[in-house]
Every structure is written in C-alpha cells, then in structure tokens.
C-alpha positions in Angstrom: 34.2 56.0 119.1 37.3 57.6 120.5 40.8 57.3 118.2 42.4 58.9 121.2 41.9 59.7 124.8 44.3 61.1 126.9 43.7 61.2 131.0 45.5 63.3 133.0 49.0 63.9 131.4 51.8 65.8 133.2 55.0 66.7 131.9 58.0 68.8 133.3 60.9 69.8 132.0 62.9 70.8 135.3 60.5 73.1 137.3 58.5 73.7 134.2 55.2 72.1 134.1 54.6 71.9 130.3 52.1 69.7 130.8 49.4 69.8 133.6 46.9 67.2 134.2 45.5 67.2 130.5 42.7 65.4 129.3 42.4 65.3 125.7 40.1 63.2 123.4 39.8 63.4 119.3 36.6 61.4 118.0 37.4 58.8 114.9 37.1 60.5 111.1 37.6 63.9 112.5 39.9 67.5 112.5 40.4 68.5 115.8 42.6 71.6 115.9 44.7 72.0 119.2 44.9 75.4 120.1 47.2 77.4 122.2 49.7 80.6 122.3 53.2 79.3 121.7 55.1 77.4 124.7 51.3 76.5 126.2 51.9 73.0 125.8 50.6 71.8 122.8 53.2 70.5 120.9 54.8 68.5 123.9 51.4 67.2 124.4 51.3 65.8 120.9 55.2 64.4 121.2 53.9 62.1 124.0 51.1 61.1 121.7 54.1 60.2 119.1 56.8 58.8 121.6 59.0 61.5 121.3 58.5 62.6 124.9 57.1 60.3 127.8 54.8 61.3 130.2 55.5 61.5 133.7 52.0 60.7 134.6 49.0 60.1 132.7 47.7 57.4 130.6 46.8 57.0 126.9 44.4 54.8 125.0 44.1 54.5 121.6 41.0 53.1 119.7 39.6 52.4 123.1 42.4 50.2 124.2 45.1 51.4 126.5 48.3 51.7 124.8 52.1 52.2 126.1 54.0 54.4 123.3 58.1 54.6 123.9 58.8 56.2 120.6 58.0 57.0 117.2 58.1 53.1 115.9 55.5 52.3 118.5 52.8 54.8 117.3 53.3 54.4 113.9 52.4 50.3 115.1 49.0 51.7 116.4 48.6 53.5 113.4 49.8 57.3 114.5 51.6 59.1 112.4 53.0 62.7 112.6 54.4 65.7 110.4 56.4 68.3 112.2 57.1 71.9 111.9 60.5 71.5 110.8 60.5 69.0 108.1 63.1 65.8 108.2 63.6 65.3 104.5 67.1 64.8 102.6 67.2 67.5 99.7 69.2 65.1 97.5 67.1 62.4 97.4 63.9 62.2 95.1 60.0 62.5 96.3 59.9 58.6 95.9 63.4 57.9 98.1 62.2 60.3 100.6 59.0 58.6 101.3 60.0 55.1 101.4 63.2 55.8 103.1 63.1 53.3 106.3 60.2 51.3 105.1 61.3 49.7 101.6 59.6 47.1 100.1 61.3 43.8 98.9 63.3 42.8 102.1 67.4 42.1 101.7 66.3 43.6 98.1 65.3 46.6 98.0 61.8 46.1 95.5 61.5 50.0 94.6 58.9 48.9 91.8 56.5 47.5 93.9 57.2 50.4 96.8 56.8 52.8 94.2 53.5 51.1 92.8 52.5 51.4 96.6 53.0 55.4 96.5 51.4 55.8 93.4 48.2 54.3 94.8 48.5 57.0 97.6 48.6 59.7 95.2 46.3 58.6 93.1 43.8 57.6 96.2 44.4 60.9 98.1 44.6 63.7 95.3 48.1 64.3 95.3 49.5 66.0 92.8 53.5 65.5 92.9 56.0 64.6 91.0 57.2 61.1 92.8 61.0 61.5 91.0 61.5 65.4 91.4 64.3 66.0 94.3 63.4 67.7 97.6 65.7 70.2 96.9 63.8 71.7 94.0 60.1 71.3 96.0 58.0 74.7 97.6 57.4 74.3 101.1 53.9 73.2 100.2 55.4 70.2 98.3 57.9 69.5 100.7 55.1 69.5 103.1 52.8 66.8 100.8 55.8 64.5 100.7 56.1 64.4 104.7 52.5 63.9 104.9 52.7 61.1 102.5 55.7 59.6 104.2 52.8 59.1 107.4 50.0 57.6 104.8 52.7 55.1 103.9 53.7 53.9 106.9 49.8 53.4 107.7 48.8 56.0 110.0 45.3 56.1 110.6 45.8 59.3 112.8 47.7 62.2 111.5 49.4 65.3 113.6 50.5 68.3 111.7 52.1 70.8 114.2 51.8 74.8 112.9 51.6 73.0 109.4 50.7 76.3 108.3 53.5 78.9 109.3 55.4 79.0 106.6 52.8 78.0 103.8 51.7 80.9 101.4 47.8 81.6 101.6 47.4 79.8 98.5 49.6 76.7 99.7 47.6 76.6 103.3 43.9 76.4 100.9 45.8 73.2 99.1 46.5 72.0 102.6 43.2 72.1 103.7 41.6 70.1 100.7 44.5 67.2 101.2 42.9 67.2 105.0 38.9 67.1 104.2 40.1 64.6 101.3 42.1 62.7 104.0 39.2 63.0 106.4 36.3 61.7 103.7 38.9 58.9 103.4 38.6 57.6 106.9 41.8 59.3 108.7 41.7 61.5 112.0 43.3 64.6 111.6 45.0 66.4 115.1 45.8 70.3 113.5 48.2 71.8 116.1 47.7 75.6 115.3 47.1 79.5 117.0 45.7 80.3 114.2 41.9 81.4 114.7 40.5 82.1 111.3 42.4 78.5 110.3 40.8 76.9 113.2 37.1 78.3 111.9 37.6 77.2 108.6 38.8 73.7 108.9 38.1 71.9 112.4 35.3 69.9 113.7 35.9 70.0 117.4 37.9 72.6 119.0 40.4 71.6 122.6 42.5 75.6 123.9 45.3 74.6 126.3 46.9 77.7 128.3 49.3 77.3 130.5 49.6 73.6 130.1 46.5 72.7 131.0 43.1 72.3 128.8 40.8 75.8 129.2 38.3 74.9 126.7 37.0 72.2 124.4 34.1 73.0 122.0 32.4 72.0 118.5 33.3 74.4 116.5 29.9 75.4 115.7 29.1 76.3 118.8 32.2 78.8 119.5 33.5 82.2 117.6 36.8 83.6 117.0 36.6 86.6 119.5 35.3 83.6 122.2 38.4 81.4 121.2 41.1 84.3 121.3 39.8 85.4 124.8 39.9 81.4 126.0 43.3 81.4 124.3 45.1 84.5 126.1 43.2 84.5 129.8 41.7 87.9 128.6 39.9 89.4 125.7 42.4 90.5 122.7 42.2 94.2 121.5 41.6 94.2 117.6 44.7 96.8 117.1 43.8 99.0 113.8 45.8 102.4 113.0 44.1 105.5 112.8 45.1 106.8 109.2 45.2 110.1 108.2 47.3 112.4 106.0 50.8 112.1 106.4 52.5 114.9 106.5 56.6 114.3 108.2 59.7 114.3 105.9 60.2 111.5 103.6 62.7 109.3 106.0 63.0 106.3 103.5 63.3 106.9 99.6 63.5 104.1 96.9 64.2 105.7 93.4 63.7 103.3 90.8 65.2 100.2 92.1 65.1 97.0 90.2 64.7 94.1 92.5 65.6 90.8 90.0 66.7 90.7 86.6 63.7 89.3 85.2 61.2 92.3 86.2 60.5 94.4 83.3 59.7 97.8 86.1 61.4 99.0 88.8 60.5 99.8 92.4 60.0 103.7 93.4 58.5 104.2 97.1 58.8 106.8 99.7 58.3 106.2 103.6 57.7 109.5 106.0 58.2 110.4 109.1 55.2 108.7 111.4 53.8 106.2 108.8 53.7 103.0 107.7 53.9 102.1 103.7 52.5 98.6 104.1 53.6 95.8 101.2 51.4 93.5 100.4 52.1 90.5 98.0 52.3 86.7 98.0 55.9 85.4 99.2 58.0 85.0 96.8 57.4 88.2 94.4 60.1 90.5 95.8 59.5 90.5 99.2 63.0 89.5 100.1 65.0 90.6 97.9 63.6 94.3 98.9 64.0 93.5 102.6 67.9 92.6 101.9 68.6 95.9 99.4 67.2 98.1 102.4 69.3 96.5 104.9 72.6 96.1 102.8 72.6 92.2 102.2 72.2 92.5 98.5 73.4 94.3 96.1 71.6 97.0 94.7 72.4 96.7 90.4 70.2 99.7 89.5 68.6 102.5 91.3 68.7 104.4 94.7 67.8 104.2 98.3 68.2 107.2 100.7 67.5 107.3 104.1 67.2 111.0 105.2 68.3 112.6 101.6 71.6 110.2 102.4 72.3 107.4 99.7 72.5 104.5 101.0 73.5 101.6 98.6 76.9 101.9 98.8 77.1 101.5 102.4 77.7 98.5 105.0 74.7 96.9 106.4 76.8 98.4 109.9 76.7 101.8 108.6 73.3 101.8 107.7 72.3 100.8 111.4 74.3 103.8 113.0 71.9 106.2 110.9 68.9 105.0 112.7 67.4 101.9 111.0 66.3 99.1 113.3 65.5 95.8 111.4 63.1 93.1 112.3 64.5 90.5 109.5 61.9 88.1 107.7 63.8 85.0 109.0 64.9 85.7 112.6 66.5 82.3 113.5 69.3 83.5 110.5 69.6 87.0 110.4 68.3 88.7 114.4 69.7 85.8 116.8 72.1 83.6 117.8 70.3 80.5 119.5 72.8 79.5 121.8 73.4 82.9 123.4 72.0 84.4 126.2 69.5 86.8 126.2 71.8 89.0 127.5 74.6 88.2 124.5 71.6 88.7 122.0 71.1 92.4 122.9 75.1 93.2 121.6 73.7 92.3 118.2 73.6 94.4 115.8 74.9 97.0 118.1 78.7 95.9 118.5 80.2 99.4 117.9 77.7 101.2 120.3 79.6 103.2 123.2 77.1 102.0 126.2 77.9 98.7 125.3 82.0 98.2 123.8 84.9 100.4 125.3 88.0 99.9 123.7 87.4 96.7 122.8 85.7 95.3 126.0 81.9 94.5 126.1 80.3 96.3 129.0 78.0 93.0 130.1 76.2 94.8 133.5 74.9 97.4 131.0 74.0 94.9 128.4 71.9 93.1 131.1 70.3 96.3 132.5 69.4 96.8 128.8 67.5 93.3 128.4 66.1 93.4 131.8 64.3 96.6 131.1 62.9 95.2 127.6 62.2 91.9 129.3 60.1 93.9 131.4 58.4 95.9 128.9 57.1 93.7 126.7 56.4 90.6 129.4 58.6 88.2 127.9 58.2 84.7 129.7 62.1 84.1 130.6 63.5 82.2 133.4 66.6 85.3 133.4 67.9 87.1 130.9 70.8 84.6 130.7 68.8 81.6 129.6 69.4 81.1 125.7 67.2 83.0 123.4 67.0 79.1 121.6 65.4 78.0 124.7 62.0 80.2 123.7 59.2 80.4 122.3 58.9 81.9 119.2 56.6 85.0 119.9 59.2 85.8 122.6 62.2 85.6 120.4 60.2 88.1 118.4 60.0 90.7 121.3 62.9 90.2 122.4 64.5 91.4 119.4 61.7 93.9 118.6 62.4 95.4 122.1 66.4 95.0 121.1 65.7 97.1 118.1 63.3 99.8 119.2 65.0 100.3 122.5 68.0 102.3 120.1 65.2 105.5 119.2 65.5 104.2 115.3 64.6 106.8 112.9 63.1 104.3 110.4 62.1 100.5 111.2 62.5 98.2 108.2 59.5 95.1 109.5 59.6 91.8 107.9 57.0 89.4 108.3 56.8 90.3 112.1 53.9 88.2 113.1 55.0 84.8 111.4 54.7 82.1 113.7 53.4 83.9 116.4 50.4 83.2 118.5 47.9 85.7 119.2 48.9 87.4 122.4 52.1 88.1 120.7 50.8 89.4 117.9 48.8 91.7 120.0 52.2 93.1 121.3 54.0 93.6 118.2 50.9 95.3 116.3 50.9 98.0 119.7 54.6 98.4 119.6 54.3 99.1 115.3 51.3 102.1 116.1 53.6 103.4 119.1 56.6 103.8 116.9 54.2 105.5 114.6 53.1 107.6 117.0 56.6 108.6 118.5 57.0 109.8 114.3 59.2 106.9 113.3 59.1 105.8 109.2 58.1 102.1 108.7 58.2 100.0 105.9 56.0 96.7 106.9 56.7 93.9 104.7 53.4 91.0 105.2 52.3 88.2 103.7 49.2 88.6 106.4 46.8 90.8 104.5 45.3 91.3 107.0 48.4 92.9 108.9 48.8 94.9 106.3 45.3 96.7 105.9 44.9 96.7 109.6 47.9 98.9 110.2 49.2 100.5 107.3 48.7 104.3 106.3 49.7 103.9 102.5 49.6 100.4 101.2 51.6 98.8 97.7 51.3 95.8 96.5 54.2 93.6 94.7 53.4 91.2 91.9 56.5 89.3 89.9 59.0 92.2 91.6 56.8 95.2 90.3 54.5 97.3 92.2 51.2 96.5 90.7 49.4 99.4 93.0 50.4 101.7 95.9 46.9 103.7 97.4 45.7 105.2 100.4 44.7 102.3 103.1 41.2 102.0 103.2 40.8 102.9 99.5 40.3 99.2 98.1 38.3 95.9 100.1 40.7 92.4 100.4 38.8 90.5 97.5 40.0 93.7 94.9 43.6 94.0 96.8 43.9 90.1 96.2 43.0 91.2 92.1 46.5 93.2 93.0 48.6 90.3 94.5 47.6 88.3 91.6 48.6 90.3 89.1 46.0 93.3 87.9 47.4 96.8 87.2 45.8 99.6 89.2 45.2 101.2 86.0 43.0 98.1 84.3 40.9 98.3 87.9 40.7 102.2 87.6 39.3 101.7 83.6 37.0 99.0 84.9 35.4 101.4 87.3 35.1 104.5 85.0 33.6 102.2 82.4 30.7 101.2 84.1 
C-alpha cells in the first residue's frame, strides 16, 4: 500500500518552474531517499507534502485517500511530520519544553507529568538516548537533531521527512542517524530522506526517486541501481572521479606553522609546512581543532603561542586585511557567516574581502561596472545558475554560493588558498567543480591547506596528508601511504608511532 502518492505536481516561483509535473510515490514501512543536485526541486517538493508551499497543480493522496494539505497543522492531522535542515528549536528551553512546546498535555493546565511520561515512552520505545531536561543550548547537532525528530513522533507522524539531515552531522553522528531511522522503520514509520548524498543513499534507502531539473529522471530499488548509475541520473552526464596526481613536492614552503598551540587543553602543539603546488590535506573529526586552526591562519583568533609565516613573513601579528593583500584567498568553513552577505547582490559580494583593491575602490568610491565585469566572467566560468549577477547571493543554491565565492577568491592569483570544508552541503555536480578548480590551483603552483571532514576529500586530493585528534597532530604522511580503516585508527586517536611499532613487530 501507498503512504503517499503524488500526481503531477507543478510549482513556480515567478518564471521558475521548481516543480514540473512530478509524480512521486513512497510505499508504507519504507526509506525512500529523494535525490537531487541542490535547487532541483526536492525540498519544495517535500514543503508541498508538509503545507508549507501549495501546489499550483497536482494532486496528493495520502494512505490511498486524496487529501487537501494547507499547512503544517493539516499534515501533521494525516499523520506527516517533518524535520528541516535548519532546526526550529529555542536554546533556552530544555529537551522536554522543546518537544511538547505547542502540543501540551493537560488542557487550560498545562499536565507536564503526564506529557513528560508521554516522551519518555518515545525514548524508551525508539532507542533514544537523551537527556529529556538538558537545554538545547548545551546539545551537539546530532542531539539537537534527535529532539526535532522526536518533536514529529510526538505529534503522531506516521511519515517522517528529514531534508539534508546529514550536512552538518559528523560521520559518527550521521551512523547514529541511521540506526534511529531502521529502528523507526522496524517500528512501522515511513521514512522520506531528502539527500545528494550517494554513498548515504546506498547505505540506507529502500527505493530510490532522482529529480533534475524539477522533474522526476529516475526512480529505482536500490538494489537494482549503483552509485556511478545514480550520479550520472543525478547530473544529466556521467561525473569524473577527480583524484590528484601526487608526486614529490619540490616549490618553496609558502605556508609555515611553527609550533602553534591551538586550545589550552592540548598537551602538543601544531608544526606544518605547505609548499608551493601542494596540498597538505587535514583530516580529523569536527570538532578536534579544525576551527580553531582555520581562524589562526586567517587572523580571527588569536594566536597565544607559536608562529605562522606565509612566504618567510610572520604573520600572527597581522590583520586578517593584511594577511589577504599577501596573497591568501580563504574559502571559510561556514560561508553564510564569514564569505557572504545574503542580501547583497552577486555583484556586491565580489567587493568582499577585497575593499582596498585599486580595480575596484578609488578614493573612496566603489568602481560597480568593474565589479560586475568581474562576477560576470566567474559566473561564466564556473556555470553558476543565476538569473544576473544582481540577484542576491541568498537567493541560491548552496553549491553556487560556494563557486561563487571560490571564483571570488581564486580570480585575485592567491599565492596560498586556506579551504575549509569546501564541499559541505554541496551536491555532486558541484563538488565535481570545486575538486577541478583545487587540482588547477595546484597545477598553476599555488600552496593549499584543505581542511575536510570528508575523508574521502582529503585522500582523493591531497599530496601530504595530517591528521588532528583533541588539537594535536596524531600523523602527517605521504597520501597514499595508509588505507581509510588505519587513517580512521588516526582520527580516533592512535599515534603514528604506536602504528609504526605494531608493524615492525610483527
């Protein structure tokens, strides 16, 4: 039996058709993942499904029976409930408060015993493991991200969407996820996974439905399909697997860390070195120094003990301005806070970054026809799907926000790049892009410094890799030199040296 069928949807948002005619069906007691590049339709889709959005043709049954759905109280009535990219919790309220915020039990009272007995069964009933009086504020993502799913199971949702649950979930956190889901599933529930994430797709789903371009391409089992099939389905074209040619390095050291401690609780510091034409890849599970080395590179923090040079020149001391007119260009970690400014033009978004730069500021006065010739050439280059480069950089999808600020950045002949988490959130096509643009840069004899949490990533393209455990560097080796399961043995904490004894003791 079908839990949903949707026949021939169409949505438009002014002359875009994000929607086209779509015919979607999930079976009852399954995970159907929803795949797509980014702005292909797929999250619209499911805002119909929820009542955020209505359709402008198209009709939707649910259980078999047809069903009108004019907003979110409507589908959680038919039993649909839905947990977004972005979660909509308050920080100072407690697990508990958050999840029966709206729905309390007890009438004019408010009966938080018996709603609180009523979450506790949840828990209990789906494997949770929260604390029900902790406040948000305190949670991971991956908690945050149980308590909006258990929000959904208390309101009675029968059908759960999760859109890019996944995006900002460490690998360990995304494995927890996907336990909650089969445990949810072996419960009875129907599970829509909105993703563009192949190997997550493999790994998890049941059936299989790729929209490009607003319309549905393909709709499989997922037994009978691949990723290299599901990538080519996703993009119009097959996908290049872009790997780096590695080789000794032989350029100037560009980049020079000497001895830099990256937190107060670290016992080591941090010494690398980045030369001219490679890329020193750092691997590591979020949250072990990644940040904290991304900001002392780029001037946002402080740097309490050690060096960094860039060109024999130290650094530390210096404005995060000053460090940009010696050459760095910066893909930051978190773009939305630290590359763009959502409500500017395309257009405005190329000044940043770049404020004192001749071509574009004369004596005070921004030079706007040479800003735009600027963005309409990287527009160009890197295909970025834009009405005009004077539509909002907000207004995008997130792989091309990314290129537009990666062609921003490159488009000033750095001498080093500084690349956070480049690929985050970004759909395959994109990622192809970004990857080619990295090995160019390399090629051209540019120093990068690739910060990952895709491991992935990191092999694929790096020269020299090091890994960062707790703020330390618990290996740095050749690329090529260790496989993913003993590089894993790294990000969880083993010393180079105890693998090296373990080897020669054989």
């Amino acid at each position: 039996m079908d839990a949903i069928r949707m026949t021939g949807i169409v949505k438009c948002f002014g002359p875009i058709r994000a929607n086209d005619g779509i015919d979607f069906t999930v079976k009852q007691q399954e995970i159907h993942c929803l795949l797509g590049e980014n702005g292909t339709g797929k999250s619209t889709l499911m805002n119909i499904l929820f009542g955020l959005y209505h359709p402008d043709a198209g009709e939707i049954y649910i259980n078999e029976k047809k069903a009108s759905i004019s907003n979110p109280n409507d589908a959680y009535a038919l039993g649909i409930g839905m947990v977004h990219q972005h979660f909509m919790l308050v920080n100072q309220l407690t697990v508990l408060e958050n999840i029966i915020l709206g729905k309390e039990s007890g009438g004019f009272f408010l009966d938080k015993k018996e709603s609180r007995r009523k979450v506790e069964e949840l828990v209990e009933r789906f494997g949770f493991k929260i604390d029900l009086d902790e406040k948000i504020i305190n949670l991971s993502v991956g908690m945050k991200q149980r308590v909006e799913i258990l929000k959904t199971l208390y309101r009675g949702a029968d059908i759960i969407i999760l859109d890019e649950p996944t995006a900002v979930l460490t690998p360990q956190e995304v494995e927890e996820l996907f336990k909650i889901l089969r445990q949810l599933k072996a419960n009875g529930k129907t599970i829509i996974f909105i993703t563009h994430k192949l190997n997550e797709t493999m790994a998890l789903s049941d059936r299989i439905t790729v929209i490009r371009k607003g319309k549905v391409a393909f709709c499989c089992d997922t037994k009978d399909t691949n990723e290299k099939e599901l990538a080519t389905q996703m993009v119009g074209r097959q996908v290049e697997d872009v790997v780096a040619k590695t080789g000794e390095v032989k350029g100037p050291v560009v980049l020079e860390l000497n001895q830099v401690r990256l937190n107060k609780r670290t016992k080591e510091t941090v010494s690398l070195r980045v030369r001219a034409g490679e890329i020193l890849g750092i691997a590591g599970v979020d949250g072990n120094g990644q940040q904290e080395l991304e900001e002392m590179i780029i001037g946002n923090r402080k740097v309490e003990e050690g060096e960094i040079k860039i060109n024999g020149t130290p650094i530390q001391n210096l404005s995060v301005k000053a460090r940009k007119t010696m050459g760095i260009g910066y893909i930051p970690s978190d773009r939305h806070k630290n590359a763009m400014v959502a409500d500017f033009s395309i257009t405005e978004n190329f000044l940043l970054g770049y404020q004192e730069n001749p071509r574009y500021v004369k004596k005070g006065l921004v030079n706007y026809k040479a800003l735009e010739e600027d963005a309409k050439v990287q527009v160009e280059k890197f295909e970025i799907k834009v009405a005009g480069v004077e539509q909002h950089i907000g207004q995008l999808s997130g792989g091309n926000q990314q290129k537009v600020i990666l062609g921003r950045e490159t488009s000033h002949d750095p001498k080093f790049m500084l690349v956070a988490q480049p690929v985050r959130g970004l759909d395959i096509g994109a990622i192809e892009r970004v990857h080619k643009t990295l090995l160019s840069l390399k090629e051209q004899g540019k120093a990068i410094l690739l910060i990952s949490a895709e491991l992935s990533e990191v092999m694929n393209l790096s020269d020299r890799i090091a890994v960062l455990y707790e703020g330390e560097i618990s290996a740095q080796f050749a690329a090529g030199t260790y496989t993913k399961e003993e590089i894993g043995l790294f990000m969880a904490g083993k010393k180079q040296e105890e693998m090296a004894y373990e080897v020669d003791s054989q």
